[in-house]
N, C-alpha and C positions, 0 to 999 in steps of 0.2 A: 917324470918328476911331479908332474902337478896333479898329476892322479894322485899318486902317493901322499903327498902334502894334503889333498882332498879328504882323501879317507881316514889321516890322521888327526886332522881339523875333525871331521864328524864323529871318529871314537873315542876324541878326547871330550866333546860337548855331552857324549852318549854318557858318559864316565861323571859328567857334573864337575869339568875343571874347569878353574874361572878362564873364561873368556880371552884377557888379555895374555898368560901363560900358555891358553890351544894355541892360541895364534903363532906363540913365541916357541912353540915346542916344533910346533909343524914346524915351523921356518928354520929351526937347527937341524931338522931333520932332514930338510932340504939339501941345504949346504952340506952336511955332512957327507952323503949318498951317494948324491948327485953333480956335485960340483966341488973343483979345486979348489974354492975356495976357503981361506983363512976363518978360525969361527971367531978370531978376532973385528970380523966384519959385523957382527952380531951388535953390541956394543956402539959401534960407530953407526953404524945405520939406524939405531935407535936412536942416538944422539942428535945423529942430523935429522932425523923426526921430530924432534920437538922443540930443536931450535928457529924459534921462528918465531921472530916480533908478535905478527898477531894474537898465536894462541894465548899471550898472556891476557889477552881480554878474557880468558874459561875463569881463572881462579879468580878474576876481580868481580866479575857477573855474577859467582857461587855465592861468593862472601858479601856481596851486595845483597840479592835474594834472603841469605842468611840472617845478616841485619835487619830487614826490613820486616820480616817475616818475626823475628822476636821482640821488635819494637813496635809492638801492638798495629799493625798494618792488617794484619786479618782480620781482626773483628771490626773495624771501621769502616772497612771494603766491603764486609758482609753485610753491615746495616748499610752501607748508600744503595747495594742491588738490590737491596730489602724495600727500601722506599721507591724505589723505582718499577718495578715490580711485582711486592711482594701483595699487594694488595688484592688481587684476582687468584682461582681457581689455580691449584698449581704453583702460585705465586714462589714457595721456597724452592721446589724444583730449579726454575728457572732463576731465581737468584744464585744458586750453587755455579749455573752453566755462566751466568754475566760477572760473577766474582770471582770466576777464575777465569775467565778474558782480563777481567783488573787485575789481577794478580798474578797472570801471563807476560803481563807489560812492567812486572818489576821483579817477578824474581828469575824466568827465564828458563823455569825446570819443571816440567812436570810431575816428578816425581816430590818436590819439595811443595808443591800447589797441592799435590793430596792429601799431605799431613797437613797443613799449614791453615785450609780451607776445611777437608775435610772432619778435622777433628772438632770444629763449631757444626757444620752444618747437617752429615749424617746424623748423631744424636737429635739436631732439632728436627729434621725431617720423619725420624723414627717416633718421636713423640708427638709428632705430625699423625699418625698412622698412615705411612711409609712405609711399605714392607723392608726390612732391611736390607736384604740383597737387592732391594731396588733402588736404596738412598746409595749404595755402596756401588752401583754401575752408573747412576749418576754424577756420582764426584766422580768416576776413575775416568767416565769419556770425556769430562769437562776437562779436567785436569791436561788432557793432551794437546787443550791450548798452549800449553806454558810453552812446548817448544815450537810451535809459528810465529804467533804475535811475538815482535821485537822488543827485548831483546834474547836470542836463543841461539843457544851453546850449538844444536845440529848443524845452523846454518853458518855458522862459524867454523865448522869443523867442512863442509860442503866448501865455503868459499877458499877455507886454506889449499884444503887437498886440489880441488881444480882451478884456482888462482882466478875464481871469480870473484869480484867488487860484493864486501861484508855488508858495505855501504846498501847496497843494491839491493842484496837479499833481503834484507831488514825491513827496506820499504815493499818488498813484494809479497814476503809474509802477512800484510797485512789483512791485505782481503782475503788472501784464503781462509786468515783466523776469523774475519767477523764473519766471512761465509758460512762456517761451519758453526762458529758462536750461536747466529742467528737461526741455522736448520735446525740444530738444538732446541733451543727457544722456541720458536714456531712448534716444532711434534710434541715437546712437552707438556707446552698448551691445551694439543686435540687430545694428546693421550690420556690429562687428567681427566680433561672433562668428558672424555669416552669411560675412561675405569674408574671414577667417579674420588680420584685423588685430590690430598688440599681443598678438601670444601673449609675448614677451618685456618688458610693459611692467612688471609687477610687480616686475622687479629694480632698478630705479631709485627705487620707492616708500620712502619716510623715515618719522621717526616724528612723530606726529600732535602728540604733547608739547613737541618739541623745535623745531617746526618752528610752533608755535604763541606760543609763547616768541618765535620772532624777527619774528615778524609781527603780534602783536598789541597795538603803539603804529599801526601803517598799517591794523587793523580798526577802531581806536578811531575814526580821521577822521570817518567817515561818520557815528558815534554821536553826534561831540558836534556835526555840522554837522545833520543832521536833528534831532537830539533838544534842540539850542538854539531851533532854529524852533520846533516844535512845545509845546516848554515853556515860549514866550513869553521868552526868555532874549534874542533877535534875532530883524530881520527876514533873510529870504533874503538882499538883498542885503547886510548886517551878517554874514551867516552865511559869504558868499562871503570874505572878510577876514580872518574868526578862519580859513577853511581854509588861506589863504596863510601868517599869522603860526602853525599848528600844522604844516604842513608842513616851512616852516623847522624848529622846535621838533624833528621826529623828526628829519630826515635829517640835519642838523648838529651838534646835538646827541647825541642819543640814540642813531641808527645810525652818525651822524661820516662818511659818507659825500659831504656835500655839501659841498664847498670856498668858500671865496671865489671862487677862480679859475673856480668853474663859475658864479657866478650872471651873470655878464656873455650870458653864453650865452643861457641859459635866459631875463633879462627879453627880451632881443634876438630870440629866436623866438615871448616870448610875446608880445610889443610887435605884428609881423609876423603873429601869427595873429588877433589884437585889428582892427589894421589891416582886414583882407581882412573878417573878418564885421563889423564897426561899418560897412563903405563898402557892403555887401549893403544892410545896413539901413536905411542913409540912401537911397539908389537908390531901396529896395521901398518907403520912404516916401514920396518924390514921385510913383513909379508910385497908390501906392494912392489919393493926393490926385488926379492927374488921373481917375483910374478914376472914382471916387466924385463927381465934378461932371459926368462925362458921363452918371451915372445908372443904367451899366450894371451895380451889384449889386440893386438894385431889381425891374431887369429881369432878371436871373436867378430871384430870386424870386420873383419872379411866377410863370417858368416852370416852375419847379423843381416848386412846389409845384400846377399845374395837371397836370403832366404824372406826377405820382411822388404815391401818394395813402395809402401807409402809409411810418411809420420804416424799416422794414422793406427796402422798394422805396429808398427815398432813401439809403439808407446799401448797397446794393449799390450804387447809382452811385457814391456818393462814391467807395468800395474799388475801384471802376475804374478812373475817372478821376485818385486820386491815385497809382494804381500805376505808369500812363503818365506822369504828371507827374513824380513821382521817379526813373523812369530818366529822365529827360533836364535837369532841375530839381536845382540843389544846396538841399540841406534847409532852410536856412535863407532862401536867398530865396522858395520855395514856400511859405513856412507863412505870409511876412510880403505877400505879396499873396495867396494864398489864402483863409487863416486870417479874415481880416476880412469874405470875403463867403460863405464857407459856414456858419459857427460863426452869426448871424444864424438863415438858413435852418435851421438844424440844432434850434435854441431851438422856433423853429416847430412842427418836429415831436414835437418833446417829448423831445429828448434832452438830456442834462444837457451844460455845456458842457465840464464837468473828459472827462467820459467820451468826448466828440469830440475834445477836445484829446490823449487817448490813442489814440485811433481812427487821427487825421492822423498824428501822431509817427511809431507803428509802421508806417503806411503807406511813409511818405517813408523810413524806416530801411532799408525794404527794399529803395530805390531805392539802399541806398549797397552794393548788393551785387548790383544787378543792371546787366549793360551797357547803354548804352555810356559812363555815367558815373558808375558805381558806385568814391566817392571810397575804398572799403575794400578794393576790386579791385585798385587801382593800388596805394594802400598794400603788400597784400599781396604781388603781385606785386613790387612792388620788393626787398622785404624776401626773398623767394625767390628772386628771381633770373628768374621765368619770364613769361610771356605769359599773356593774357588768354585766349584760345582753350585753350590747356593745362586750364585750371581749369573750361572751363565744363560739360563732361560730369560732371563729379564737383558742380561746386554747384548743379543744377537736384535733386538731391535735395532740402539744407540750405532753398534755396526755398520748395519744398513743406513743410518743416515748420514753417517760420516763416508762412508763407501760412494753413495749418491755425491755427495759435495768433492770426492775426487773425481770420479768420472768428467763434473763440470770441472775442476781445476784444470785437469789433464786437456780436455781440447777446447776451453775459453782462456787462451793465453792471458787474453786482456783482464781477468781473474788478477792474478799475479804480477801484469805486464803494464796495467793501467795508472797506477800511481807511479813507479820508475820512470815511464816513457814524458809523465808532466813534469817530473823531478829532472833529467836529466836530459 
């Protein structure tokens, strides 16, 4: 049966059907063939996928993001890393990479950080004299902050399925985002000044006070949505709420940016983007319920651990095997039949589970920026106007130095492990 369920998963992805329906086709397909059971089970098993207190912090974090993002939060975020910055060789580069670290910490998506950032920034980069497939691999590796830095939907979706602490994840996401934030920033630096990029970016640069002033109600979000968790003030998903009911609060209010006339919009795409990952996760919940009666996580562990005889060994496989999976795997269904039979296996070895749920995240992140279905590629591309093949000589760098910053996540626990273990 799970062969068969296998290769009907891959001729359905081969065929270009959405993801959440391979999932759900293979799994009727299961049942059907293979087992007595009722397809009235179909149904319920999805149901009981997605009921489940926490996930409602996904659609409140969406429509957070959403608001903040049309309530003039982007171009204010883009001038404070502009002043910060932007005044050196390179300086917009690395504005794009520190504006979407800000803009990671409030809306939570990567995919919404590349429209959101990138539609200011590629343009100025490009008039920058910027080759464009190179301002366009810029925003899309930046952008893959949105889902480490707190707060994000993967490890939400990591914490539900293997009933690790949201709380936890949140705070361990941090350093691996500034890690990567910063290797960004650092290569950008040598690279301009080696290919001789942004000789002219310091004339755009602003001042650090004034540009601080306008941005600093859209730095508070993240303060009082992590520092409510953590202060025992809310849970996660209570946290997700006060970000919705604060975001209104600046961009209507306070920047007066956000119309009536615009919220129709924004519940309506946040409604639609709710839709598409709530129906992932009901699918990767009946998938993992059939998985898990055929036995076959058992039977990896077994193997797993006959064949891979230190953490060490086990965790290069993982970084392999989830790097192939993420290119061709959308994040969110990967983590939610993944997540439950490696995180297991992973206990075994004696890795902490926060620190593997960091491991997975960055993995699969990487997959949203490498082809052939890298969701930050297409973004980008849209957003510039170009093709996929244009960008990919220029992002097989950005690759490697995200690639480097896992390798360190994967065996520097205290990467991930370092802020948790002062927190709790």
């Amino acid at each position: 049966m799970n062969l068969v369920i296998g290769l009907s998963l891959i001729i359905l992805f081969a065929f270009g059907v959405p993801i959440a329906v391979s999932i759900m086709l293979a799994s009727i397909i299961g049942i059907e063939f293979f087992t007595r059971l009722p397809l009235l089970l179909v149904p319920q098993q999805m149901f009981i996928g997605i009921d489940k207190f926490p996930l409602m912090a996904i659609p409140f974090f969406i429509l957070a993001g959403n608001l903040m993002a049309a309530g003039g939060i982007s171009q204010r975020l883009v001038d404070l890393a502009k002043s910060i910055v932007g005044g050196v060789q390179g300086g917009l580069a690395m504005t794009c990479v520190l504006t979407c670290m800000m803009f990671a910490a409030v809306s939570g998506s990567s995919v919404a950080t590349t429209f959101a950032i990138g539609a200011i920034l590629i343009p100025a980069m490009v008039r920058h004299g910027y080759p464009k497939p190179l301002a366009a691999s810029i925003q899309a590796s930046s952008a893959e902050l949105g889902v480490l830095i707190p707060p994000s939907i993967p490890l939400i979706l990591f914490g539900v399925s293997t009933d690790t602490s949201i709380g936890q994840l949140f705070l361990a996401g941090v350093g691996p985002g500034l890690l990567i934030g910063t290797a960004l920033i650092l290569f950008l630096y040598l690279f301009c000044k080696v290919r001789g990029f942004g000789l002219e970016d310091h004339k755009d640069s602003t001042s650090f006070v004034i540009s601080f002033k306008r941005a600093w109600a859209a730095l508070l979000m993240p303060v009082v949505v992590i520092g409510g968790i953590y202060g025992g003030v809310f849970t996660p998903t209570e946290a997700s709420a006060v970000a919705v009911f604060y975001a209104l609060l600046v961009g209507g209010l306070y920047y007066r940016e956000l119309k009536v006339a615009d919220l129709w919009p924004i519940l309506r795409q946040s409604v639609i983007s709710t839709a598409a990952v709530m129906l992932i996760i009901a699918a990767a919940s009946l998938f993992s319920f059939l998985i898990s009666r055929t036995g076959l996580p058992g039977h990896i562990a077994g193997w797993v651990t006959g064949v891979f005889d230190s953490p060490m060994t086990f965790l290069l496989a993982v970084n392999v095997l989830l790097l192939i999976v993420g290119m061709f795997i959308e994040t969110s269904a990967a983590i939610l039949v993944l997540a439950p039979i490696l995180t297991p296996i992973a206990i075994q070895f004696g890795v902490h589970p926060v620190h593997f749920g960091l491991i997975m995240v960055v993995n699969l992140a990487l997959g949203m920026i490498t082809p052939p279905l890298g969701v930050n590629l297409f973004a980008a591309c849209a957003v510039a106007k170009i093709s996929i093949d244009q960008m990919l000589p220029w992002l097989v760098r950005f690759v490697l130095v995200v690639l480097a910053c896992l390798v360190a996540i994967t065996y520097m626990p205290w990467i991930s492990l370092g802020l948790v273990r002062l927190v709790y």
